[in-house]
MARGUMAR-598724 format. One record per atom (N, C-alpha, C): x, y, z; residue in one letter. Coordinates in steps of 0.001 Angstrom, whole numbers, plus 500000, padded with zeros to 6 digits. Atoms other than C-alpha are relative to their C-alpha. Example, Ala and Ser with C-alpha at 12.3 -4.5 7.8 and 13.67 -1.06 7.14 Angstrom:
500890498810500000A/512300495500507800A/500900501200500000A/499180498810499940S/513670498940507140S/499230501090500730S/
REM end
This chain:
498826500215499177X/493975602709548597X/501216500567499294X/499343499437500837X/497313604134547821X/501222499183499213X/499615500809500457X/499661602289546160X/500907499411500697X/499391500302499088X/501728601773548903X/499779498982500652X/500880500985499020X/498739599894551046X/500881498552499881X/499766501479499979X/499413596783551837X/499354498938500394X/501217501096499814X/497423593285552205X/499278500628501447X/500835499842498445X/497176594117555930X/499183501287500147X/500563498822500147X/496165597665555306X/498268499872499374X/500897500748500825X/493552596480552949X/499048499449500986X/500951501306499122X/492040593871555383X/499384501138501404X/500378499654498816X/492295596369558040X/498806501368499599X/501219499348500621X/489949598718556149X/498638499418500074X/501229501272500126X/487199595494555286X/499413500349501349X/499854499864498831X/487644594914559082X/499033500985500546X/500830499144499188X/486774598009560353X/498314500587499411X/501575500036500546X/483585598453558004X/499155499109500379X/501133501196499301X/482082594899558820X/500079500084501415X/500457500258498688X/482547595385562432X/499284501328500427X/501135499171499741X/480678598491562093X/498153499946499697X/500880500394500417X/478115596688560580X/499781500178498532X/500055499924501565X/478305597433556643X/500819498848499149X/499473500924500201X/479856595318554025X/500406500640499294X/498610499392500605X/483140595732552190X/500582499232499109X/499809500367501438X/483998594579548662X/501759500178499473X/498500500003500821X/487847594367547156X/499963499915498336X/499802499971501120X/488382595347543673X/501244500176499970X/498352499772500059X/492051595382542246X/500194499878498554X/499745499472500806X/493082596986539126X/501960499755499822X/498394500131500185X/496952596866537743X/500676500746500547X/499690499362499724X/497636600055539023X/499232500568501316X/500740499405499060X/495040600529541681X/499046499244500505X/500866500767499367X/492864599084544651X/498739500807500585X/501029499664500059X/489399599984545435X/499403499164501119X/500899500656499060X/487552599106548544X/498358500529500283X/501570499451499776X/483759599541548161X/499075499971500888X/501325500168498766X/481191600235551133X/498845500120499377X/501867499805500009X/477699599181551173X/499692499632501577X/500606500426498331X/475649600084554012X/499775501921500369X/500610498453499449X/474322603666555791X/501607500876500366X/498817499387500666X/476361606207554500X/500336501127501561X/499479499550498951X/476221608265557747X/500892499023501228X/498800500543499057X/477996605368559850X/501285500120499252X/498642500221500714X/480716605315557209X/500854501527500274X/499273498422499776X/481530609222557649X/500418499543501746X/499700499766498292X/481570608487561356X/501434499066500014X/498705501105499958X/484460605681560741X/501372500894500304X/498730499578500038X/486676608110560069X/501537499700499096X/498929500892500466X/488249606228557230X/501352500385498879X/499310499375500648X/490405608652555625X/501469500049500937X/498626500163498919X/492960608525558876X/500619498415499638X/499451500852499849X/493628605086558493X/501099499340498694X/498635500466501369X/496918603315556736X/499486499424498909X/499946500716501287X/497235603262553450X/498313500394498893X/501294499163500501X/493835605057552862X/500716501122499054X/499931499320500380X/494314607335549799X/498918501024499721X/500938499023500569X/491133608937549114X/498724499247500509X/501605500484499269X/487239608461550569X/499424500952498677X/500821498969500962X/484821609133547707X/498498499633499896X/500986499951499801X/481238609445548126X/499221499718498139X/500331499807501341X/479580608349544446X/498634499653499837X/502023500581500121X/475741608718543455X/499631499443498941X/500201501011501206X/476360606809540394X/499602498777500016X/500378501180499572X/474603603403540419X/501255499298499671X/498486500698499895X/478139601812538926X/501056500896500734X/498907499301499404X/480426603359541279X/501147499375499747X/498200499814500028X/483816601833541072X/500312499953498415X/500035499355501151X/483444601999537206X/499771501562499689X/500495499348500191X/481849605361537365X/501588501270499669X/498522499116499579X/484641608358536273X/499665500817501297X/499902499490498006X/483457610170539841X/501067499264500554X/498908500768498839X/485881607360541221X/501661500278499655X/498330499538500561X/488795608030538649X/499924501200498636X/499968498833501140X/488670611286536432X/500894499590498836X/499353500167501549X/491393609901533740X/499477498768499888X/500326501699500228X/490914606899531929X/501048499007500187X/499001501083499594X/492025603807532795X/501022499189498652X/499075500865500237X/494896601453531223X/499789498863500005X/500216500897499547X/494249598413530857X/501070498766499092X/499344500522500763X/497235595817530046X/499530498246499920X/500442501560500530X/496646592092528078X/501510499616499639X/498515500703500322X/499986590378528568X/500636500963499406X/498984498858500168X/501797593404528177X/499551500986499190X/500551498902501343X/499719595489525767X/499159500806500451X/500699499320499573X/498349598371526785X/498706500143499295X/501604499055500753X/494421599476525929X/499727501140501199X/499989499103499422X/493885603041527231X/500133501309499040X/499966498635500558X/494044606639526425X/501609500578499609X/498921499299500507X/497774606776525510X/500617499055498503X/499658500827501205X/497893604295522248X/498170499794499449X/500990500415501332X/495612603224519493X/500153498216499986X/499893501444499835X/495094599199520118X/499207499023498806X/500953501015500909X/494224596773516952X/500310498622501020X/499835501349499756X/492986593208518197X/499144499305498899X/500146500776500724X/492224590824515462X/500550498824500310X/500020501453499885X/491919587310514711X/498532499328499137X/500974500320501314X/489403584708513043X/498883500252501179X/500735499855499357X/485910585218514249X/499755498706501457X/499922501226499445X/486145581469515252X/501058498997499883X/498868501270500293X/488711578658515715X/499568498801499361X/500464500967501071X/488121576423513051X/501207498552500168X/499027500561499989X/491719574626512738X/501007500383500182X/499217499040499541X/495126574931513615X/500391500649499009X/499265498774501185X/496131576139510085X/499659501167499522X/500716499129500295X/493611578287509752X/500293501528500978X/499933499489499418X/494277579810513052X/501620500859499708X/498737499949499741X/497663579583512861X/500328501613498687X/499979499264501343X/497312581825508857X/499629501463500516X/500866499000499880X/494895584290510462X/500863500469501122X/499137499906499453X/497228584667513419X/501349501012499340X/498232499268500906X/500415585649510801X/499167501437499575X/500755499188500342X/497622587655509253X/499902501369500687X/499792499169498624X/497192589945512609X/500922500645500058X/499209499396499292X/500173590311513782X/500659500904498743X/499191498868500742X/501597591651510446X/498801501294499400X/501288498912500301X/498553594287510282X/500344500926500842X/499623498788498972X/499671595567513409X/498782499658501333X/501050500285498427X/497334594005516165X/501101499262500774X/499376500429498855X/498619593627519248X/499564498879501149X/500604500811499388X/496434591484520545X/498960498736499020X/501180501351500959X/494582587786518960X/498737499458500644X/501597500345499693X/491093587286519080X/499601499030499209X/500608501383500381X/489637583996518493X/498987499245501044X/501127500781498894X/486396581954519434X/500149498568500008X/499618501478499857X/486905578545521055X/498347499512500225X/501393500677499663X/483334578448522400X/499244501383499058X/500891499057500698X/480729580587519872X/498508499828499974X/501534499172500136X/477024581289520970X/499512500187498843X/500455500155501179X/475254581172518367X/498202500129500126X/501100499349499950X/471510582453517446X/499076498293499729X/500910501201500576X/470396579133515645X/501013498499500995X/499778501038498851X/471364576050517977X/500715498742498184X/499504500692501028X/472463574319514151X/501391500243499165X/498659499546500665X/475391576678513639X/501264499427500852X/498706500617499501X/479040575995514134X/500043500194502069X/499947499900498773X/479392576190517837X/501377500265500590X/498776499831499741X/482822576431518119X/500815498481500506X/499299500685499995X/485582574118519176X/500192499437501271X/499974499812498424X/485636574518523024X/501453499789500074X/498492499360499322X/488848573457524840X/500909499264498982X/499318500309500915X/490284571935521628X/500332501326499090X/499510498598500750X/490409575751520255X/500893500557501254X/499407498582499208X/491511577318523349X/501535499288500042X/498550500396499886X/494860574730522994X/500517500744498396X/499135499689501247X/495211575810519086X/500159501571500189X/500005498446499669X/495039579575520705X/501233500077500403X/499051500159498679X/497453578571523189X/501414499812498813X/498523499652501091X/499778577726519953X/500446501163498802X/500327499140500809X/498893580334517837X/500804501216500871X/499271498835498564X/500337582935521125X/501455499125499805X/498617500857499485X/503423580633521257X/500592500345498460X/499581499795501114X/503820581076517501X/500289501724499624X/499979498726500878X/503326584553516860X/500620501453501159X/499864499265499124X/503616586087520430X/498869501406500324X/500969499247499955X/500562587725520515X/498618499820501111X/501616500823499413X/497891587351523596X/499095499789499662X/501765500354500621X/494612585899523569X/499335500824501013X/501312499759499422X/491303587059524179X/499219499311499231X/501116500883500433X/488689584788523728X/499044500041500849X/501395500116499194X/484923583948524737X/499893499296500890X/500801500834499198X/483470582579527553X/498720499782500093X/502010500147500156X/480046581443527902X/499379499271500949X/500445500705499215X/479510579540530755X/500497500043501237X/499226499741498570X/480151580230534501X/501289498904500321X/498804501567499926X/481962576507534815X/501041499902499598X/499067499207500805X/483894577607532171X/501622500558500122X/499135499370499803X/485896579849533454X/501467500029500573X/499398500398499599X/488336578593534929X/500973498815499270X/498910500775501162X/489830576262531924X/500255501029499183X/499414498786500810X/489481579629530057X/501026500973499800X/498620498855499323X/491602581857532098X/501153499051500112X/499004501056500255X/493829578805532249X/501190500575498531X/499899500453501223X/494693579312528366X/500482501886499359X/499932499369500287X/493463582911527786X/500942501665501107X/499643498908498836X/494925586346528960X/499356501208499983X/501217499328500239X/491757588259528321X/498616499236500115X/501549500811500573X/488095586929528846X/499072501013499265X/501515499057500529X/485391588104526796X/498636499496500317X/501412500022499345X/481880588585527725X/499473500633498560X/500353500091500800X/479796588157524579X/498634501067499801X/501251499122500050X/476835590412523449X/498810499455501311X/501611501040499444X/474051587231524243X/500497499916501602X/500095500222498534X/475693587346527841X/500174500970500708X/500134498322499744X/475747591070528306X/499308499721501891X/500748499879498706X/473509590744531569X/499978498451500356X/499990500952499003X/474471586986532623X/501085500003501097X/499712499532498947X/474901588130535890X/501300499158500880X/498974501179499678X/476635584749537173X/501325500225499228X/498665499858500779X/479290584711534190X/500551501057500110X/499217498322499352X/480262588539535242X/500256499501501028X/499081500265498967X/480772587604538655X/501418499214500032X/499684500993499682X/482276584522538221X/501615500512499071X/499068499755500906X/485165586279535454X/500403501109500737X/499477498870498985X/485306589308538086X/500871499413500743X/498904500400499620X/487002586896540154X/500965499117499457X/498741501177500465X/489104584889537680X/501308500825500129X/498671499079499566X/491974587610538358X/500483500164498172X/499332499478501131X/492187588337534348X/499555501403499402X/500502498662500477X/491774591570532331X/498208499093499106X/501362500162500232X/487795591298531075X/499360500954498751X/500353499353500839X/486404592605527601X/498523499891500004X/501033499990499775X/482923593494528156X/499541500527498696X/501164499428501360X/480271593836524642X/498645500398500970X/501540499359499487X/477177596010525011X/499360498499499449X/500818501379499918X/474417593499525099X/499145501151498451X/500561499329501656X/472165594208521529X/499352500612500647X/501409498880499854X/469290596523523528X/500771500595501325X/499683499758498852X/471193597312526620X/500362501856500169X/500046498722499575X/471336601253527853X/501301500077500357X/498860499869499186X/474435602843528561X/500086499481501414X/499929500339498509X/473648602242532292X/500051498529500239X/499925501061499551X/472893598954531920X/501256499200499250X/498568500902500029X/476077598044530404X/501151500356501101X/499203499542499006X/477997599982532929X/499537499104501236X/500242500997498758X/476261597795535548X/500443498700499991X/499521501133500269X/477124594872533881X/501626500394499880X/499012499408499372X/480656596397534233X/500288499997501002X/499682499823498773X/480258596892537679X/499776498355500611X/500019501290499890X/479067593353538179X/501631499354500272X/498341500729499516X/482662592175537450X/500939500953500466X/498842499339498731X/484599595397539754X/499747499242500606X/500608500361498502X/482286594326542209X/500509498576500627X/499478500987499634X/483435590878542249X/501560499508499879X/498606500036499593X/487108591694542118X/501241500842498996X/499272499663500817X/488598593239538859X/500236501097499442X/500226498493501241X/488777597094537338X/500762499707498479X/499946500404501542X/490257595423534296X/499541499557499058X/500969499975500337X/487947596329532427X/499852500296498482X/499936499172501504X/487605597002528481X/498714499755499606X/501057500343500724X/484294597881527104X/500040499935498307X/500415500427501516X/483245596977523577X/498624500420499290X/500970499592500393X/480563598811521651X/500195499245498689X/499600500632501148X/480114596358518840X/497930499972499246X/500869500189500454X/476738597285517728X/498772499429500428X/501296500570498998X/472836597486518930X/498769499917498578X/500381500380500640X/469985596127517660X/498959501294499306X/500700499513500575X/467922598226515257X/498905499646498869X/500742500696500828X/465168598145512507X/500321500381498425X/499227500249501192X/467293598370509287X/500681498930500033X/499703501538500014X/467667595117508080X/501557499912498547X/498681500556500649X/470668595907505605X/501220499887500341X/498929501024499075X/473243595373508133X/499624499641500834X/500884501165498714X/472931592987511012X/499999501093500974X/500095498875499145X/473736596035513560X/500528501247500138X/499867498654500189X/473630599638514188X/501151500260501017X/498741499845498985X/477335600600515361X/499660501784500556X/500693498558499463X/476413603709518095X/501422500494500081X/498688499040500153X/479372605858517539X/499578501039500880X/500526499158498459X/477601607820520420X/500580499978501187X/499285500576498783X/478848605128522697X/501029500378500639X/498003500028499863X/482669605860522256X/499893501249501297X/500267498973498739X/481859609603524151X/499778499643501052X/501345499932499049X/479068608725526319X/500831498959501229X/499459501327499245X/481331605577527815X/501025500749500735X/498979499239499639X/484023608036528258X/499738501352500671X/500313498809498925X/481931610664530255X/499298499101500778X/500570501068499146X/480477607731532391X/501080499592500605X/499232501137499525X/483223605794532912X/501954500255499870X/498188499860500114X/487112605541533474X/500607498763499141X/499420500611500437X/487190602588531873X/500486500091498378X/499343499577501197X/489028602463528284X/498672499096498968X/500983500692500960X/486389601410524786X/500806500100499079X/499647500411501088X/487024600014521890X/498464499878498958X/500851500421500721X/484741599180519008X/500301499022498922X/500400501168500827X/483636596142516769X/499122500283498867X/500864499516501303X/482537597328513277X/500160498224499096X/500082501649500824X/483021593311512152X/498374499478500140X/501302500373499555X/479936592374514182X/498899501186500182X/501158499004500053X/477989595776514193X/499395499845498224X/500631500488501826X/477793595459510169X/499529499003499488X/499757501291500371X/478473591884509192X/500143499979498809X/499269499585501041X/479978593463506212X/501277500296499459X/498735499203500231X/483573593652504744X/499925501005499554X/499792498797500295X/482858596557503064X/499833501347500713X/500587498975499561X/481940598817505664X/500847499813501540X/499159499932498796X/484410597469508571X/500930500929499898X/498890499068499738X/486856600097507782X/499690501018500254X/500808498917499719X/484433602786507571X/499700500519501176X/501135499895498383X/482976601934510776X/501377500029501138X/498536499372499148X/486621601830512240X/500692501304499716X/499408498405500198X/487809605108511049X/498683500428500951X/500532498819499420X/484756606454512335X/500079499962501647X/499289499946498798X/485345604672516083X/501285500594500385X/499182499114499653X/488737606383515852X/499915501274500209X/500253498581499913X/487493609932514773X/498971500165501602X/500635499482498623X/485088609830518177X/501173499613501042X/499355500181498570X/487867608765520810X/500382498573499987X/499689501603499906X/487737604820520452X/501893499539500629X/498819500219499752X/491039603497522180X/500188498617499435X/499616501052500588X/490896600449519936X/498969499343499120X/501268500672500886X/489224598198517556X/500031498616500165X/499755501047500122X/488837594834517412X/499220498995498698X/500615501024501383X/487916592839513708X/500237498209499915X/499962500998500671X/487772589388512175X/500920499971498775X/499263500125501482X/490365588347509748X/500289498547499669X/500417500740500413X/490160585282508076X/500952499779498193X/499146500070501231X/492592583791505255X/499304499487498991X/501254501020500943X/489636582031503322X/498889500390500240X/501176499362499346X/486598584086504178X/498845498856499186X/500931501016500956X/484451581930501266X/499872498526501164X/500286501372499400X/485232579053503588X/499816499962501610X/499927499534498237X/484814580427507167X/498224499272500753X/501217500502498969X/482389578728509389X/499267500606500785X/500732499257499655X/481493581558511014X/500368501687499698X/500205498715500323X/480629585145509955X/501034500478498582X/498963499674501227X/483021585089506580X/499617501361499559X/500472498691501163X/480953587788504741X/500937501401500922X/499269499123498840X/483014590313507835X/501043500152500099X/498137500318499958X/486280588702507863X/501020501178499056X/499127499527500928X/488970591141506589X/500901499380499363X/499013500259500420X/491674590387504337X/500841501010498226X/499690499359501406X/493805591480501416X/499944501517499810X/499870498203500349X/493208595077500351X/499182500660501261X/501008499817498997X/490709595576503130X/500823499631501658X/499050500302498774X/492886594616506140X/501283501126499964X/499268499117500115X/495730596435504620X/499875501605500312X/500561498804499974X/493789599675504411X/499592500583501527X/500475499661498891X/492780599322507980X/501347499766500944X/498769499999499363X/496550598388508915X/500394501713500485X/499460498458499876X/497482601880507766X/499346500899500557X/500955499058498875X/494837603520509473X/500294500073501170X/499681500655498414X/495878601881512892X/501376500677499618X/498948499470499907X/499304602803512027X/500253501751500001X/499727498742500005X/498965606435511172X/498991500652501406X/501031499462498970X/496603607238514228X/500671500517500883X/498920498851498560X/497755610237516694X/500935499150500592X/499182500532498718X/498499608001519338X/500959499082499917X/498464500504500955X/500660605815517235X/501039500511499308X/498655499017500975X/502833608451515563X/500451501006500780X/499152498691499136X/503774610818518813X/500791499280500770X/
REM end
């Protein structure tokens, strides 16, 4: 639609598809609306739906994710988190602790961030977890010390979700949801965050195919959102001296697939401080429009994933990296 359209324009599009018999989908992006047909592609040519108001463009796409797919939008998309752009015209750090532990902790790792140069705070209120004995996170007693941690420092959140039910005290709190590796393909929790009306950080799932993360992508257009940020944070492989193999393949491959903007996670592809900076320089040298790490003022005492956590000379080093990067210095 063009940016002009308007609700009624919109509706009167839906409209004329379901009373032709097909069905008609609303996606809505910051900058752009998307009305998707399913249904026999020769009644849809017969509609005629390029005459009608507020119609900008009819596009035919044989991509199984179509309103993700770049066929639908040749540049990449933009995608803003409480005012912060992620996209193809900046370089985006988001940091924070892996998990919300306490508020001082948060509150440290927080100061930590923002003077690194992340624009955005990442923290887990609810944390998935492999062994059912580990920390679990805090639930909605983290997502309030988030909620002060943003009030303190001025920095949005993005945090996890994990549960369809969920969602809705999340988006409450956060101004980003994330969609976790282990829920890569829970189909429900994509819908159900497609329509919470927030921007959406999607992780490859550990075995998942380009396609099938792009579907899981399309999952939440389909149910209402193109604000979309994927996350290549590492797939599973059979070298056991880091926990995962970061595909620096992805960064391209996402970006000849897709319009939407990637980032990468060298915290959780390694589970190494020594090798998160590495693995972020090298997501920058392919295209990456952002990174997102763990930083942690006490890593020795971190409840979850310490051995990862940056700090000190190792944070610094990856400050100046983020700072000197093209798209930060023109």
């Amino acid at each position: 639609m063009s940016a002009e359209a308007s609700a009624e324009d919109i509706q009167a599009v839906v409209s004329t598809v379901e009373n032709a018999g097909g069905s008609a989908f609303v996606s809505r992006g910051v900058a752009r609306t998307i009305v998707g047909l399913v249904g026999d592609i020769e009644l849809f040519l017969n509609l005629n739906l390029a005459t009608l108001r507020g119609v900008a463009e009819v596009i035919r796409i044989s991509a199984p994710y179509k309103l993700v797919s770049r066929a639908n939008h040749p540049g990449t998309s933009t995608v803003t988190v409480g005012g912060v752009p992620i996209g193809p015209d900046t370089f985006t750090l988001i940091a924070g602790p892996c998990a919300v532990e306490t508020l001082e902790q948060t509150l440290e790792a927080a100061a930590m961030a923002k003077n690194a140069g992340a624009k955005i705070l990442r923290g887990g209120a609810y944390k998935p977890r492999t062994s059912p004995y580990a920390f679990q996170g805090l639930g909605p007693l983290g997502l309030e010390i988030l909620a002060e941690a943003r009030a303190a420092t001025g920095l949005p959140v993005v945090t996890e979700v994990v549960d369809p039910a969920d969602v809705p005290l999340v988006a409450e709190y956060a101004d980003m949801l994330q969609i976790g590796t282990r829920n890569a393909q829970n189909f429900g929790l994509l819908q159900a965050v497609g329509a919470a009306g927030k921007p959406v950080l999607l992780k490859r799932g550990l075995t998942a195919t380009y396609e099938e993360w792009l579907m899981s992508a399309e999952y939440i257009a389909q149910s209402g959102t193109l604000d979309i940020v994927l996350c290549e944070r590492g797939i599973r492989s059979f070298e056991p001296s880091i926990r995962n193999m970061l595909d620096i393949s992805a960064v391209p491959m996402a970006h000849a697939l897709s319009h939407l903007p990637i980032i990468v996670d060298p915290s959780h592809a390694a589970g190494r401080r020594d090798l998160v900076v590495p693995l972020a320089r090298a997501g920058m040298g392919v295209g990456a429009d952002g990174v997102i790490v763990d930083v942690h003022p006490h890593p020795e005492q971190a409840l979850c994933d310490g051995p990862q956590a940056l700090f000190g000379a190792d944070l610094d080093e990856l400050a100046d990296a983020v700072r000197q990067h093209p798209r930060n210095i023109r």
